[in-house]
LUMMAR-163518 format. One record per residue (C-alpha): residue number from 1; x, y, z. Coordinates in nm, 2 decimals, m for minus. Layout:
N
NODE   num       c1       c2       c3
NODE   NUM        X        Y        Z
...
This chain:
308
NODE   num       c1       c2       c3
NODE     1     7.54    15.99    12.93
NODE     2     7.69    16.30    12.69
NODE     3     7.42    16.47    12.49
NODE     4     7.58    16.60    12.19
NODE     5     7.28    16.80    12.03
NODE     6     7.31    17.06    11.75
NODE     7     7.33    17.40    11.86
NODE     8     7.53    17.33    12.15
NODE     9     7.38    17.48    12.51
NODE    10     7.25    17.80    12.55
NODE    11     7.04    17.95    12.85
NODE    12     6.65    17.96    12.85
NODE    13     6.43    18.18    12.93
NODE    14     6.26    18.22    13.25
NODE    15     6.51    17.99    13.41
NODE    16     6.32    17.96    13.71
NODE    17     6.02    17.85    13.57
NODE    18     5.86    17.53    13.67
NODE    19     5.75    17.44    13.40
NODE    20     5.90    17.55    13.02
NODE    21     5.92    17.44    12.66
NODE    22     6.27    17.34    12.56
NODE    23     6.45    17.28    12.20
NODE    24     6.72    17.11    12.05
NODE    25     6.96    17.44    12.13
NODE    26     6.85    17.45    12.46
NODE    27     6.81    17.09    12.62
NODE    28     7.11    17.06    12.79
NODE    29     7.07    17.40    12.96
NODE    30     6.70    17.31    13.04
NODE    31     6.73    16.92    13.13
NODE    32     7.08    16.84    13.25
NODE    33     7.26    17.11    13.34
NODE    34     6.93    17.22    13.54
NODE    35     6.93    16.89    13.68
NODE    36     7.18    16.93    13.84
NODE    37     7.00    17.12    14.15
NODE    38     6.67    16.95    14.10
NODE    39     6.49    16.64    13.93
NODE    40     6.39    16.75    13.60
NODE    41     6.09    16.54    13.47
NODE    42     6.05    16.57    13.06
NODE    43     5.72    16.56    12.91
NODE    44     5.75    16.40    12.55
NODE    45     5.44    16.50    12.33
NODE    46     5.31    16.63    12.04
NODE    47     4.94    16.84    11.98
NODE    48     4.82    16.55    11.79
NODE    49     4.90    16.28    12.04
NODE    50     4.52    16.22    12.25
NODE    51     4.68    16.05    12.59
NODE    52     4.93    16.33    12.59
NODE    53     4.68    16.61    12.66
NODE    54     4.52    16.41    12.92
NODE    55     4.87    16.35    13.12
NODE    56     5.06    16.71    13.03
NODE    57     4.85    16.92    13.27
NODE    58     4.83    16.66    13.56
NODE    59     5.23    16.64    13.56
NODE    60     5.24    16.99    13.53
NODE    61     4.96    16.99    13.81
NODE    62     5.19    16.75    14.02
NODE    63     5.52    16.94    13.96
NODE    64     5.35    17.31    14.08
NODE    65     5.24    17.09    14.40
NODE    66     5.57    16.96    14.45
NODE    67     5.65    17.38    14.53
NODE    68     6.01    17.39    14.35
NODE    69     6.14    17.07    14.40
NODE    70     6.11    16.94    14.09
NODE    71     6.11    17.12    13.72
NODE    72     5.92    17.00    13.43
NODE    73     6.03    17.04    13.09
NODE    74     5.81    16.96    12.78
NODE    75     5.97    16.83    12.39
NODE    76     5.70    16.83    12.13
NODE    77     5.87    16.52    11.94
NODE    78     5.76    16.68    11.61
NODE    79     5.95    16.99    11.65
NODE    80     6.26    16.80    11.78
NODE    81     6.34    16.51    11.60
NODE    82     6.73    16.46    11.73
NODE    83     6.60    16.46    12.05
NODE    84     6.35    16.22    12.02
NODE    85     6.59    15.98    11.81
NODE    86     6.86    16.04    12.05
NODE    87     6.69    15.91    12.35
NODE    88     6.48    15.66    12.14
NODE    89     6.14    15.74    12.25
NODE    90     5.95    15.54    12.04
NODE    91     5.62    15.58    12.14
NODE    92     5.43    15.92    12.33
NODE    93     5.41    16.05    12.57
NODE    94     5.73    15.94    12.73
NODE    95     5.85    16.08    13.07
NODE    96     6.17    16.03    13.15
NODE    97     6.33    16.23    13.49
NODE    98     6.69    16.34    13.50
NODE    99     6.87    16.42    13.83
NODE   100     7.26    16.53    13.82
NODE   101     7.24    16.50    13.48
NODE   102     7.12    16.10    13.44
NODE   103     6.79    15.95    13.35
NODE   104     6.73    15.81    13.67
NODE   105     6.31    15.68    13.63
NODE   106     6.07    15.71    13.35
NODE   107     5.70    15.56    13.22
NODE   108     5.51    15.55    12.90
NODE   109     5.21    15.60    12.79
NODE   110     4.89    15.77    13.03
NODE   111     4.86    15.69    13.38
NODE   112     4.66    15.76    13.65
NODE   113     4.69    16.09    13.94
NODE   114     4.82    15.89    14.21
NODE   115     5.10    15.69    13.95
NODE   116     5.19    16.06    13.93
NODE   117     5.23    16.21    14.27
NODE   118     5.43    15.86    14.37
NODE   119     5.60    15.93    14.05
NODE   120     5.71    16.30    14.15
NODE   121     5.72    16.19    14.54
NODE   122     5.98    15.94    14.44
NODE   123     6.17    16.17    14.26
NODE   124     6.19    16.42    14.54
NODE   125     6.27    16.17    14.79
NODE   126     6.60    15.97    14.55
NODE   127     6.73    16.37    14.55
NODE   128     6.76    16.41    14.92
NODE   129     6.39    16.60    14.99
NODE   130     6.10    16.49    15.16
NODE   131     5.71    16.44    14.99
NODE   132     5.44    16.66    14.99
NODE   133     5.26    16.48    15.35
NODE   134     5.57    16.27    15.38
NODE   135     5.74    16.26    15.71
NODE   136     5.66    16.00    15.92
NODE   137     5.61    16.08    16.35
NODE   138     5.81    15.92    16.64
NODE   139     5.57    15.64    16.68
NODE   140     5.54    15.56    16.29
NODE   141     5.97    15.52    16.28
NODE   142     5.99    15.34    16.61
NODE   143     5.72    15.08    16.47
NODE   144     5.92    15.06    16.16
NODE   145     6.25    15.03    16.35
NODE   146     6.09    14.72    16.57
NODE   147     5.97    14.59    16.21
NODE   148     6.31    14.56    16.10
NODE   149     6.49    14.40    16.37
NODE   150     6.21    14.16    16.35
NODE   151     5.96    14.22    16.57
NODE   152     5.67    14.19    16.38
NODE   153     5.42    14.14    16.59
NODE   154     5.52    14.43    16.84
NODE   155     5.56    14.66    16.51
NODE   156     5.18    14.52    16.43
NODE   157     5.08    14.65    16.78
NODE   158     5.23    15.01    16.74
NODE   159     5.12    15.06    16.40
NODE   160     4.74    14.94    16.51
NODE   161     4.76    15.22    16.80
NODE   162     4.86    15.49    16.54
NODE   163     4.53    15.40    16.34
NODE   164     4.34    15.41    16.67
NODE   165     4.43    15.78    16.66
NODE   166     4.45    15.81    16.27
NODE   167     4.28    15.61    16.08
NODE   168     4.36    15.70    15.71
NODE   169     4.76    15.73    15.85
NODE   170     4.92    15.56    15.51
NODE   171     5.26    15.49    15.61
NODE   172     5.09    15.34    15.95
NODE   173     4.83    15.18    15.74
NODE   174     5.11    15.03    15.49
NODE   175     5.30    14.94    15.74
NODE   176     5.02    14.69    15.92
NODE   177     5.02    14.52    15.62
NODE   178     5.37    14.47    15.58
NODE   179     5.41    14.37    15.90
NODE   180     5.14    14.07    15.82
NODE   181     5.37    14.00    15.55
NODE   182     5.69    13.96    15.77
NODE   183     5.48    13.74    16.00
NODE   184     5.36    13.50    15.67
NODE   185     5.00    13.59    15.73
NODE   186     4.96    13.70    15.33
NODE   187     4.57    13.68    15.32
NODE   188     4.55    13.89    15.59
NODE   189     4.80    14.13    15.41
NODE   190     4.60    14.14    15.17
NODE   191     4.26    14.18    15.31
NODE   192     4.41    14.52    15.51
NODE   193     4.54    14.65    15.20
NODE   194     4.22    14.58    14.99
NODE   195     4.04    14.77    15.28
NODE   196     4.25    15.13    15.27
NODE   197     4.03    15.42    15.26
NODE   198     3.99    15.55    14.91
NODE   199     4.19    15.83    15.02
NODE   200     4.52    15.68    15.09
NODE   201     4.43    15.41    14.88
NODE   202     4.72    15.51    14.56
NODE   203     4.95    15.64    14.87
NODE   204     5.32    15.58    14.79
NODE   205     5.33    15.40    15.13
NODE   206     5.07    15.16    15.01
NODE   207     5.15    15.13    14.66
NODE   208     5.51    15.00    14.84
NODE   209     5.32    14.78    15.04
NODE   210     5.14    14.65    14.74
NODE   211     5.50    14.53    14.56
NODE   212     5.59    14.36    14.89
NODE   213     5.25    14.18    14.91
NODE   214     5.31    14.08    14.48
NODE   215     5.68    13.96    14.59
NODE   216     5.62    13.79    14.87
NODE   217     5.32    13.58    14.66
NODE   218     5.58    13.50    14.44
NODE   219     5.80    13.37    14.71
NODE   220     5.57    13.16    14.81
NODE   221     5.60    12.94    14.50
NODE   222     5.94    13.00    14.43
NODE   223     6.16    12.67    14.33
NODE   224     6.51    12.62    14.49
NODE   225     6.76    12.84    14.36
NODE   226     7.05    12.56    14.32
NODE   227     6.83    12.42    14.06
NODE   228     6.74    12.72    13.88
NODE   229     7.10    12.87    13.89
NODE   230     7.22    12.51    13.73
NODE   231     6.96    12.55    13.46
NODE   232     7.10    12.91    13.36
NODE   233     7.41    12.79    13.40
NODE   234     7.32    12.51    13.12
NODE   235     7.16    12.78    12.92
NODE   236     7.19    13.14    12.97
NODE   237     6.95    13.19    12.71
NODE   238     6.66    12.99    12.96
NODE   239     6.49    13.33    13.02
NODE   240     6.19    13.16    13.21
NODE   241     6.44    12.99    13.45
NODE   242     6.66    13.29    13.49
NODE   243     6.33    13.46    13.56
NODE   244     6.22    13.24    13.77
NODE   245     6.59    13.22    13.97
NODE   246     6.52    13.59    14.03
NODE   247     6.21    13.54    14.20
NODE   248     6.38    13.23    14.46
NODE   249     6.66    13.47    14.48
NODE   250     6.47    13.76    14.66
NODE   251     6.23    13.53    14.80
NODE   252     6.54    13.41    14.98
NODE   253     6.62    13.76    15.06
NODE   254     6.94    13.81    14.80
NODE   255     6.77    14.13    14.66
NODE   256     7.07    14.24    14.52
NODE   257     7.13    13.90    14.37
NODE   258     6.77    13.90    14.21
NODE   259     6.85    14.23    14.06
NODE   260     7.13    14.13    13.89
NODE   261     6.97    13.84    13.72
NODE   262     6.63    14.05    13.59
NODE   263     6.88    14.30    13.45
NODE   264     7.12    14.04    13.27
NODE   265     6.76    13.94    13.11
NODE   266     6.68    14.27    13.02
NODE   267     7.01    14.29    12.87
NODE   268     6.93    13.98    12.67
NODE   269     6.59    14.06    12.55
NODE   270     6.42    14.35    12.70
NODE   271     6.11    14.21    12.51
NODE   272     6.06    13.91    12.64
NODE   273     5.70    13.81    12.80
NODE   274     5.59    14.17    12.72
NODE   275     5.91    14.33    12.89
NODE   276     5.84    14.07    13.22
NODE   277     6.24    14.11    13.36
NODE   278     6.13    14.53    13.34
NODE   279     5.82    14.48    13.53
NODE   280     5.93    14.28    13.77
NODE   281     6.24    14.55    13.86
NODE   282     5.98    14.79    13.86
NODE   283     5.81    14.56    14.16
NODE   284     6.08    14.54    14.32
NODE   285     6.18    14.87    14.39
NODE   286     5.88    15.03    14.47
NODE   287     5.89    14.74    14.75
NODE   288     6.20    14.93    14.84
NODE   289     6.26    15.24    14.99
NODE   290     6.32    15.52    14.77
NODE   291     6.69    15.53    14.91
NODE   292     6.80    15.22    14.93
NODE   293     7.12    15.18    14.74
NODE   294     7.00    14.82    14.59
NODE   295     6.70    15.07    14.43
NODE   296     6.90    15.35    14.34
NODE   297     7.17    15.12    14.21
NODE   298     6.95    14.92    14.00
NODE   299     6.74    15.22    13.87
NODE   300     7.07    15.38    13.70
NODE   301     7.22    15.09    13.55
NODE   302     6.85    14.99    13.41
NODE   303     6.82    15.31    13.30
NODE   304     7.16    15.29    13.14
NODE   305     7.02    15.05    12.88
NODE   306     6.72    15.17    12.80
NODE   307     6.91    15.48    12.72
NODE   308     7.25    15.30    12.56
């Protein structure tokens, strides 16, 4: 992505800053060339936008949490029109987050503390750091490790120990329930993940588990993907079967394969259903770990249209 932006670059003030104002002169200085050590999440908004007053000081909340590992810069969409146009935000506040210079996540409109924090967390995470509280103990990762080699049940076992001793342990809790979901016991799933402690409740670890519990639902019904694939094949412009091959594809465990098709429907109407092939990536990787090359893959080139 080149950002061509009258003016040309020139450094900001207080470069260290957390959190700054930035202008049409200064974006690239402020946003992507500062990206380039950190994420930088920008704040689009302007003083007579309601929502945006609301969500500005709990990003900036989040970002002076995260202790330096991510920057925030804010655009008042009034003031800076060519930015606005140029990365066609249509509607505020927008956040979009850059790291080495790319858009690599984003969300619209007002959303709630813990959307945040996962927000920031994943951010932190995709550029090589580690979460406020992330960091998972010996027992947590050998659990995991038995979870995917497929031992569910023994995985089940470890993770129900590390809640003898912790309780509220989210990435022990989340894992319990996706280790219910590896073993097809969904209702179960669900009833441990309906009965997390308010305080881990919005976790990252459990909002992940929450996409795996949606996914695997929707596995459940899925039809067979020879069928669906001759369907598109008939008609690439069958968005509902296309949709609908994506869900039998990752139900089938061809994530990659899944991806693909939501994007190509993105790609051929990013509207359709009320944006359905966007919410469903979305789904599927926060199921995924925040480094997982299918995730990370799929982020940048959906991000690459949004932003073409």
């Amino acid at each position: 992505m080149v950002i061509d932006l009258m003016g040309g670059a020139q450094p900001s003030q207080g470069g260290d800053d957390l959190i700054k104002e930035t202008t049409e002169a200064t974006f690239m200085a402020d946003v992507v060339e500062a990206s380039q050590q950190v994420p930088v999440i920008v704040d689009f908004w302007a003083p007579w936008c309601g929502p945006c007053k609301t969500l500005g000081p709990m990003l900036e909340d989040a970002v002076r949490a995260a202790g330096g590992k991510v920057k925030m810069v804010k655009v008042d969409v009034d003031q800076n029109q060519q930015i606005a146009a140029q990365l066609r935000i249509q509607s505020i506040p927008t956040v979009y987050a850059f790291y080495q210079g790319q858009p690599i996540d984003g969300f619209q409109g007002a959303v709630q503390g813990s959307e945040i924090k996962a927000f920031v967390d994943r951010l932190i995470e995709q550029a090589g750091g580690e979460a406020e509280g992330g960091g998972l103990d010996e027992a947590v990762a050998a659990a995991d490790e038995m979870l995917e080699q497929g031992a569910a049940s023994d995985a089940a076992q470890t993770y129900a120990a590390i809640l003898g001793e912790q309780p509220n342990h989210p990435a022990a809790y989340a894992g319990m329930v996706r280790a219910h979901i590896a073993m097809g016991d969904l209702d179960q799933a669900e009833a441990i993940l309906n009965g997390a402690d308010a305080s881990i409740s919005h976790a990252p670890e459990l909002e992940a588990a929450h996409a795996q519990l949606q996914l695997a639902k929707q596995g459940a019904d899925a039809g067979p993907v020879d069928e669906l694939r001759a369907k598109v094949d008939a008609d690439p412009d069958d968005h509902q079967s296309r949709f609908d091959l994506a869900q039998a594809l990752h139900a089938k465990g061809m994530t990659e394969e899944a991806v693909d098709e939501l994007l190509e429907l993105f790609r051929r109407d990013r509207t359709w259903n009320d944006e359905a092939a966007r919410a469903q990536l979305f789904t599927i990787f926060d199921a995924l770990p925040a480094k997982d090359p299918v995730a990370l893959k799929g982020r940048r080139r959906l991000s690459s249209m949004i932003f073409a």
